[in-house]
C-alpha positions as CSV (number, residue, x, y, z in Angstrom):
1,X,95.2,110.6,213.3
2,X,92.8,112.9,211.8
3,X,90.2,111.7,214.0
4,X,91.7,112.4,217.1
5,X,92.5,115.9,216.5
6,X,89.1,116.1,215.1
7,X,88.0,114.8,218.4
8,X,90.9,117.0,220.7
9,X,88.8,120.2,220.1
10,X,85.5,118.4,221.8
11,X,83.8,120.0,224.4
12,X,83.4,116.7,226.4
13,X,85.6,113.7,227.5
14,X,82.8,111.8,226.2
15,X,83.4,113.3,222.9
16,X,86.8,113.1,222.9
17,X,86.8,109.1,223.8
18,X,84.5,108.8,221.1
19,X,86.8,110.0,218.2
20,X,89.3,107.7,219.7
21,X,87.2,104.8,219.3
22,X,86.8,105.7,215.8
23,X,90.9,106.1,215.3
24,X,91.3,102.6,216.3
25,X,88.7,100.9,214.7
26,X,90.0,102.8,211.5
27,X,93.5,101.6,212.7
28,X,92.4,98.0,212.8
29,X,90.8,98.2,209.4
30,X,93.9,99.4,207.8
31,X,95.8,96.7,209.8
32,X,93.5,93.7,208.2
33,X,93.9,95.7,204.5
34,X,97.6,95.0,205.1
35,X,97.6,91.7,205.8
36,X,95.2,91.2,202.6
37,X,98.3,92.4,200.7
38,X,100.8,90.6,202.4
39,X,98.7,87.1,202.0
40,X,98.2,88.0,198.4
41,X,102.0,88.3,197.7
């Protein structure tokens, strides 16, 4: 989440786009980190 407000205050759409590819790929990480715990239960 941090990411994309990071990213809100841009000056491009480029820029902004950009932070949203980092929020998911951080997303996606935390998702697999998850599942890591879950298989380890």
């Amino acid at each position: 989440m941090h990411n994309i407000t990071d990213g809100f205050d841009g000056v491009t759409n480029k820029k902004f786009i950009r932070f949203l590819q980092y929020a998911k790929r951080l997303c996606l990480e935390l998702q697999s980190h998850l599942y890591c715990y879950l298989d380890q239960r």
